[in-house]
C-alpha positions as YAML, in Angstrom:
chain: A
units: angstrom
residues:
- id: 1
  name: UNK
  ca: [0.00, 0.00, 0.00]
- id: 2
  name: UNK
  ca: [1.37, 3.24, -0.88]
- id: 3
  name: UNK
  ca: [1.70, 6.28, 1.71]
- id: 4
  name: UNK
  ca: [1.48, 9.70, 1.00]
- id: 5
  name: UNK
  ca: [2.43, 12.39, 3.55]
- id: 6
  name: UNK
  ca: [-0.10, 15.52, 3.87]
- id: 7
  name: UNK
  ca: [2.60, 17.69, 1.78]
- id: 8
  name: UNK
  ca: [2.24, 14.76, -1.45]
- id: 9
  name: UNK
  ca: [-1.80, 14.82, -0.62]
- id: 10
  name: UNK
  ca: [-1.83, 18.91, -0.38]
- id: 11
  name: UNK
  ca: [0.44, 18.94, -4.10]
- id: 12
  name: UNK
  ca: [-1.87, 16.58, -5.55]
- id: 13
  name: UNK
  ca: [-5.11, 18.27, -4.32]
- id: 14
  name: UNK
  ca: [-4.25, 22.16, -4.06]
- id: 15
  name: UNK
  ca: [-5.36, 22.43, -0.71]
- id: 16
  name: UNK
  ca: [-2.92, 24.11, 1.97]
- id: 17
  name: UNK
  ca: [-1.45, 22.04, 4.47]
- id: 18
  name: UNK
  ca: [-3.36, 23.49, 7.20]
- id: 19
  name: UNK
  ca: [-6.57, 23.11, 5.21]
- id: 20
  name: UNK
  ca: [-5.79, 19.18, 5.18]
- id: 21
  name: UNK
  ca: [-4.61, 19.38, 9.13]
- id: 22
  name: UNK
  ca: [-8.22, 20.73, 9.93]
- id: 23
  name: UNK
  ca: [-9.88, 18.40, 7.99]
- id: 24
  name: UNK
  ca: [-8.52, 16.01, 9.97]
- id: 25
  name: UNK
  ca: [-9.45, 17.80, 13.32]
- id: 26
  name: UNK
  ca: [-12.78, 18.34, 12.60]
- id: 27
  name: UNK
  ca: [-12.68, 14.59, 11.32]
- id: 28
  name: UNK
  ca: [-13.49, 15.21, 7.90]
- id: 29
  name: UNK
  ca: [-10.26, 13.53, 6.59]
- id: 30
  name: UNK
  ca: [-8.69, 10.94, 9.22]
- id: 31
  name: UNK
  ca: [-5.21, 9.56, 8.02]
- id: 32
  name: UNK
  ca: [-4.47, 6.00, 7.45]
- id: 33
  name: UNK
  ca: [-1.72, 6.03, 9.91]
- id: 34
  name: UNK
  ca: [0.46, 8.27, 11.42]
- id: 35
  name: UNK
  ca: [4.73, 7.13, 11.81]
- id: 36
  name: UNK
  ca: [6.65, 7.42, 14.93]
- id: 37
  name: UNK
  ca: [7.25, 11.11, 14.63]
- id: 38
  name: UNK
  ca: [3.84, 11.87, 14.20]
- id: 39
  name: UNK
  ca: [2.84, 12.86, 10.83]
- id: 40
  name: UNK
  ca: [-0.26, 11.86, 8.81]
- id: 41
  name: UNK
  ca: [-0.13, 9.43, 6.05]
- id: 42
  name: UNK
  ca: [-2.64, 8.94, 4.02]
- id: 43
  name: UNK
  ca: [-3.51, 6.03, 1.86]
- id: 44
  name: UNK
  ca: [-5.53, 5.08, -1.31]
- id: 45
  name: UNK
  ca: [-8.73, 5.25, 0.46]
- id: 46
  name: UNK
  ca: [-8.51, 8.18, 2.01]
- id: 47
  name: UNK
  ca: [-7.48, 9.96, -1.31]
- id: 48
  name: UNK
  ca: [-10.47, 8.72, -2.67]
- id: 49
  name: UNK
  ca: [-12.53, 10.47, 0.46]
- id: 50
  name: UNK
  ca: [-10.77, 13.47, -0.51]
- id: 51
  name: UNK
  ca: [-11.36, 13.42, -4.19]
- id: 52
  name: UNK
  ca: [-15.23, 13.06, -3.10]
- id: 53
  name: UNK
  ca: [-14.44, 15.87, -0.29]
- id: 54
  name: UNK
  ca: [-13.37, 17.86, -3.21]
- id: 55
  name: UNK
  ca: [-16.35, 17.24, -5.50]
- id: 56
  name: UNK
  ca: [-18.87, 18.37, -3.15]
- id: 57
  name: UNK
  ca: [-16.87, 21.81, -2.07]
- id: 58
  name: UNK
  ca: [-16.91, 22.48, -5.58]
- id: 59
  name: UNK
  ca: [-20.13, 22.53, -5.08]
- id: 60
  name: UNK
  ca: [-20.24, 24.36, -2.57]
- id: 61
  name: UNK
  ca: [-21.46, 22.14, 0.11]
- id: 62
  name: UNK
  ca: [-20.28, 23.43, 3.53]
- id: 63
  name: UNK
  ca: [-17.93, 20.78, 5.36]
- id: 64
  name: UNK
  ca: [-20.61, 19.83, 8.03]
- id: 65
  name: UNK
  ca: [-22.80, 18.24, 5.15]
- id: 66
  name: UNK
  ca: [-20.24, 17.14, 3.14]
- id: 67
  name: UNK
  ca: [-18.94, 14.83, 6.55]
- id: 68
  name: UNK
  ca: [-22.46, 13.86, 7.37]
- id: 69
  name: UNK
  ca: [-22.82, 12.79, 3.90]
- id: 70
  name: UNK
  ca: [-19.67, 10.98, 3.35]
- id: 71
  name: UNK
  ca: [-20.35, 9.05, 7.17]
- id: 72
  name: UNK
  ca: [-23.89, 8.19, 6.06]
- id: 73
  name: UNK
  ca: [-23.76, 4.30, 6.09]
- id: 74
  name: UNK
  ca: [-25.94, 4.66, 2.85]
- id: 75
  name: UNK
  ca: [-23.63, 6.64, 0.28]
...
């Protein structure tokens, strides 16, 4: 499985850094793991979250929705 740190996930997606940090504080975006040293690493599925993250700020769902739509067990 590849791992991708939030600086490869923020070049790929154009989101900041910190944009990607509070994603995963408000739990919007969780990481797959995090190493020793305690940065995020994201995986596969969690780029696909983000590329569905992205779809629905585009638009322009706020982030509240977007989570509770993403969590739904029904999606």
């Amino acid at each position: 499985m590849n791992s991708y740190s939030v600086k490869q996930v923020s070049s790929f997606s154009k989101l900041s850094i910190r944009a990607i940090h509070y994603y995963d504080k408000i739990g919007l975006l969780k990481p797959a793991s995090r190493t020793e040293a305690g940065y995020r690493l994201y995986g596969e599925t969690e780029l696909f979250r983000l590329q569905q993250i992205l779809f629905y700020r585009e638009l322009d769902f706020p982030l509240t929705e977007i989570k509770a739509l993403l969590d739904d067990s029904e999606f």
